[in-house]
VOPADO-819251 format. One line per field, with one value per residue (C-alpha): residue number from 1; residue in three letters; z, x, y negated. Coordinates in nm, 2 decimals. Layout:
VOPADO-819251
nr (NUM,...)
rest (Ala,...)
up (Z,...)
east (X,...)
north (Y,...)
end
This chain:
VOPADO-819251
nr (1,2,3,4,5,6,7,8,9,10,11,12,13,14,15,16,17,18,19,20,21,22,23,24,25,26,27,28,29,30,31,32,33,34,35,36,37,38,39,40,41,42,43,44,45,46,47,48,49,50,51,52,53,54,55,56,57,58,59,60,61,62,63,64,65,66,67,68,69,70,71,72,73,74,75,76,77,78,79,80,81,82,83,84,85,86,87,88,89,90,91,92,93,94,95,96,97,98,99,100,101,102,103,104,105,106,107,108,109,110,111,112,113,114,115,116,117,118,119,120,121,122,123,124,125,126,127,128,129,130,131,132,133,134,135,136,137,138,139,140,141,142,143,144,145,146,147,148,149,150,151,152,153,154,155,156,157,158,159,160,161,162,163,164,165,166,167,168,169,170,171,172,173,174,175,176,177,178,179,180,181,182,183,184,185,186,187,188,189,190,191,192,193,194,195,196,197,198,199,200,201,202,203,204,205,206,207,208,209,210)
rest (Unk,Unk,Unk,Unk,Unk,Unk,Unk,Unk,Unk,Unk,Unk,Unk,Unk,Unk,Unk,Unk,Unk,Unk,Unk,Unk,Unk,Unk,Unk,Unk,Unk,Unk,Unk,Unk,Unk,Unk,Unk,Unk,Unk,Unk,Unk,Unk,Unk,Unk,Unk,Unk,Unk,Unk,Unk,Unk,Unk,Unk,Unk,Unk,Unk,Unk,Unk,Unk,Unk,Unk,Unk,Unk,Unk,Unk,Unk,Unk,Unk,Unk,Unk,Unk,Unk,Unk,Unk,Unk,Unk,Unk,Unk,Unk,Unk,Unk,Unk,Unk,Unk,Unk,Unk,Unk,Unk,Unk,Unk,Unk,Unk,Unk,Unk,Unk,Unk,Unk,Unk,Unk,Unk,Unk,Unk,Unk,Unk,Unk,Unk,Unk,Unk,Unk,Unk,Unk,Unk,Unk,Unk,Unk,Unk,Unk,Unk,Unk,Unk,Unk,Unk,Unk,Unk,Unk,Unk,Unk,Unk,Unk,Unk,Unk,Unk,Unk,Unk,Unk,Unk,Unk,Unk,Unk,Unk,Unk,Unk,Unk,Unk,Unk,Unk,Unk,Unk,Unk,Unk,Unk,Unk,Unk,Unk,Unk,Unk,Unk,Unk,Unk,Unk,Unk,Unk,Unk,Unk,Unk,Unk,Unk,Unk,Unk,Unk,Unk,Unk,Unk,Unk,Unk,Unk,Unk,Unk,Unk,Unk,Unk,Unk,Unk,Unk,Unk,Unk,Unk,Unk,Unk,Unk,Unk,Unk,Unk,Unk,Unk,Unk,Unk,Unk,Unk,Unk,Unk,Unk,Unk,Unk,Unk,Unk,Unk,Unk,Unk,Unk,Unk,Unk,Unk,Unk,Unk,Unk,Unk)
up (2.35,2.15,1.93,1.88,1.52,1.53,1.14,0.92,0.57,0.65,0.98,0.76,0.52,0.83,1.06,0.76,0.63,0.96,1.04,0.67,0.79,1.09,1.30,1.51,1.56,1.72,1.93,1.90,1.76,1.64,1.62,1.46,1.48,1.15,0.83,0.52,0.27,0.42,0.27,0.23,0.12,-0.26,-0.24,-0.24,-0.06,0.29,0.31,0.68,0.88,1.19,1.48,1.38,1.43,1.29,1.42,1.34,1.54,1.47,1.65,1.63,1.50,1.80,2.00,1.85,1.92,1.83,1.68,1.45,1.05,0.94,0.63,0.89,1.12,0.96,1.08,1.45,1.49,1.37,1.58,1.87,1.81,1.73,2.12,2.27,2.07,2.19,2.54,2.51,2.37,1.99,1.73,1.53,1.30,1.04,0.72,0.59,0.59,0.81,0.72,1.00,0.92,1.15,0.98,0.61,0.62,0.63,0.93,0.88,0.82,0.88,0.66,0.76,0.60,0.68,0.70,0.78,1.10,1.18,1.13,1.06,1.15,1.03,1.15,0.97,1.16,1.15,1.50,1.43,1.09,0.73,0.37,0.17,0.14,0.49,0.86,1.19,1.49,1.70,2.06,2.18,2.28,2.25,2.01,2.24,2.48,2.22,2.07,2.49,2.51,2.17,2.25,2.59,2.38,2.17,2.45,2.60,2.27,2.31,2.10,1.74,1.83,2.12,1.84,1.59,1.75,1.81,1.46,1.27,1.47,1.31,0.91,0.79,0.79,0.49,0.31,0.09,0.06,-0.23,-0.18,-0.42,-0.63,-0.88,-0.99,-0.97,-0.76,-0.61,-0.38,-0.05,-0.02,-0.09,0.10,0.34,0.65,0.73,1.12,0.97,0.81,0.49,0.28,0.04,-0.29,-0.60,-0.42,-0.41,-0.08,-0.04,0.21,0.32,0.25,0.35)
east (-0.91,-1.09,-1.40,-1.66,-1.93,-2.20,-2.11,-1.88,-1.73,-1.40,-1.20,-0.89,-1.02,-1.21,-0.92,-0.68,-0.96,-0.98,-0.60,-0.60,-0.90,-0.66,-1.02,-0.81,-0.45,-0.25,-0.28,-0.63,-0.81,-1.16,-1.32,-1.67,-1.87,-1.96,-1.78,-1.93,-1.59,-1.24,-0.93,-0.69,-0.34,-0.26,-0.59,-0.77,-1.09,-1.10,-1.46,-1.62,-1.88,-2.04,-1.89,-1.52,-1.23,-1.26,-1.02,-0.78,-0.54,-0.30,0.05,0.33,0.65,0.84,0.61,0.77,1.08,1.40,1.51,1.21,1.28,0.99,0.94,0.87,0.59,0.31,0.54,0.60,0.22,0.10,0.37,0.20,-0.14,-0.04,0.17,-0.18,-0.36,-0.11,-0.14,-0.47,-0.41,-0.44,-0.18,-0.22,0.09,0.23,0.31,0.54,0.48,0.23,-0.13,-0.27,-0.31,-0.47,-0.28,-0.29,-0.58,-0.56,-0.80,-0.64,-0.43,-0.25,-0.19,-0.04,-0.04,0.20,0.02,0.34,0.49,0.16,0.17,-0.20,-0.25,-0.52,-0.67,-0.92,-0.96,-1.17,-1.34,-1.68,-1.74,-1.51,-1.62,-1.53,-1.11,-1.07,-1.07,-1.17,-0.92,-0.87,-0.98,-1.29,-1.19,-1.43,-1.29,-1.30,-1.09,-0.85,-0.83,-0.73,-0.46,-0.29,-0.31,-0.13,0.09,0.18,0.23,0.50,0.72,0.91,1.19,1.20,1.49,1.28,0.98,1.19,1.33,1.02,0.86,1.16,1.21,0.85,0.95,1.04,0.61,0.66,0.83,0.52,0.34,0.40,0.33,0.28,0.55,0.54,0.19,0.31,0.31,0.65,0.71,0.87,1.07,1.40,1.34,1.59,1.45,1.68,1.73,1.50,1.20,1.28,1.37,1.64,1.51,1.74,1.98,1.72,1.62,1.22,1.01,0.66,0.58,0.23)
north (-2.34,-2.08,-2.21,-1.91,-1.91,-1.68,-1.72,-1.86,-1.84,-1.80,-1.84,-1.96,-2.21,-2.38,-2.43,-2.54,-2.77,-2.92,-2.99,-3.14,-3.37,-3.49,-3.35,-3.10,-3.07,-2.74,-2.57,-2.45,-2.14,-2.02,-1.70,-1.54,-1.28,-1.25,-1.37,-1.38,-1.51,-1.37,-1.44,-1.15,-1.14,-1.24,-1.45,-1.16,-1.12,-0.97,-0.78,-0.76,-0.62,-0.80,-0.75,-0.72,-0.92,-1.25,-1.49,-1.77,-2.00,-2.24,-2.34,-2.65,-2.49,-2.65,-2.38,-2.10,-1.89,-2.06,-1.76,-1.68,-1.69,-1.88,-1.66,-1.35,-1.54,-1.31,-0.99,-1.18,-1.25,-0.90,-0.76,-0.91,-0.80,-0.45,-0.48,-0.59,-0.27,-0.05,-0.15,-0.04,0.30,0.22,0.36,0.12,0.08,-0.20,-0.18,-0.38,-0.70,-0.74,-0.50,-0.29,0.09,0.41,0.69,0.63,0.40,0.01,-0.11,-0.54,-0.69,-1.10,-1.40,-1.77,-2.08,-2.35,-2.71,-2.94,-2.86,-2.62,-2.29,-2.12,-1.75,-1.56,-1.19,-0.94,-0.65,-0.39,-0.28,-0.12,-0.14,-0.01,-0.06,0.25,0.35,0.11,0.28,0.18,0.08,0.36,0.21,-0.01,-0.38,-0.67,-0.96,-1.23,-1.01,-0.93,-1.34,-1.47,-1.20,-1.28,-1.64,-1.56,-1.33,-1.65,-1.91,-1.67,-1.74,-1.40,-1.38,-1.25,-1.01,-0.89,-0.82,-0.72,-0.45,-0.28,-0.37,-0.18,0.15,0.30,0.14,0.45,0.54,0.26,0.50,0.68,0.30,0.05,-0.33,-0.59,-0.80,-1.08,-0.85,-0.54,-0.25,-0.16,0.13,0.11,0.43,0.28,-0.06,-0.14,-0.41,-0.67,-0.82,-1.15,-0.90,-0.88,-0.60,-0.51,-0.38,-0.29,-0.56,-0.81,-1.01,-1.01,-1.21,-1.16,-1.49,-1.48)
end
């Protein structure tokens, strides 16, 4: 079931505040037109126009693929959207771990939040409108569309290696980005992905955790 607002603060915080409360329980998922709060990764804020992608859905961990790293669910969930995008005509791509660029411009991006055995993902994306330094996706698809596929994406429970394998062959366009760690900004040209998402830095494992 999908739950549409007209408005809300934030997709994210209602969803999570709701499983807390015991007032919903997985699987469900709610979308908005408008968003006036979004959370980005790092806590940061996620700024929106009406009319893009606001959208949020939670799942049991049992409803996932056996052979998904929990630490890399933000990569498997963006990998999916980005799958439906493509379909479409979009080229979109990811950037390590799990943000949504057109070229050299971020246009989204995904967080999750594990609540007990519920796993909480969380989309910003940007279909019609950009603040300044963002971009636009690349095709025209209505959210609602977009919020049934991904949720029929999900209930399919593909594999991680089937995911995966698509996800790494375009990670050397992370080569010329940085990404943040322990507060600083760290550059990806030397990363190496491993076969459970994360990357190998100066012989140091690091997850997305996010």
């Amino acid at each position: 079931m999908i739950q549409w607002f007209e408005r809300i603060d934030s997709t994210h915080r209602y969803l999570i505040s709701k499983l807390r409360e015991g007032t919903l329980l997985a699987p469900y998922a709610i979308g908005a037109v408008e968003q006036t709060d979004g959370i980005g990764s790092r806590g940061n804020a996620w700024q929106g126009g009406k009319g893009n992608f606001f959208f949020s859905f939670c799942v049991e961990e049992k409803q996932l693929p056996e052979d998904l790293p929990l630490a890399s669910v933000s990569i498997y969930f963006s990998s999916l959207v980005k799958h439906i995008l493509e379909e479409q005509g979009s080229h979109v791509w990811l950037k390590w771990p799990n943000d949504f660029y057109r070229s050299e411009k971020k246009i989204g991006g995904l967080i999750t939040t594990k609540i007990a055995g519920t796993i909480v993902g969380s989309i910003g994306l940007n279909i019609s409108y950009a603040p300044e330094n963002f971009d636009v996706l690349d095709i025209d698809i209505a959210p609602q569309i977009l919020a049934e596929r991904l949720m029929q994406e999900v209930e399919k429970k593909i594999s991680w290696k089937k995911v995966f394998s698509k996800y790494k062959i375009e990670f050397d366009k992370n080569r010329k980005f940085s990404f943040h760690l322990d507060g600083k900004l760290v550059s990806l040209n030397d990363a190496v992905l491993c076969d459970d998402g994360s990357i190998e830095l100066e012989n140091k494992k690091v997850y997305s955790l996010r």
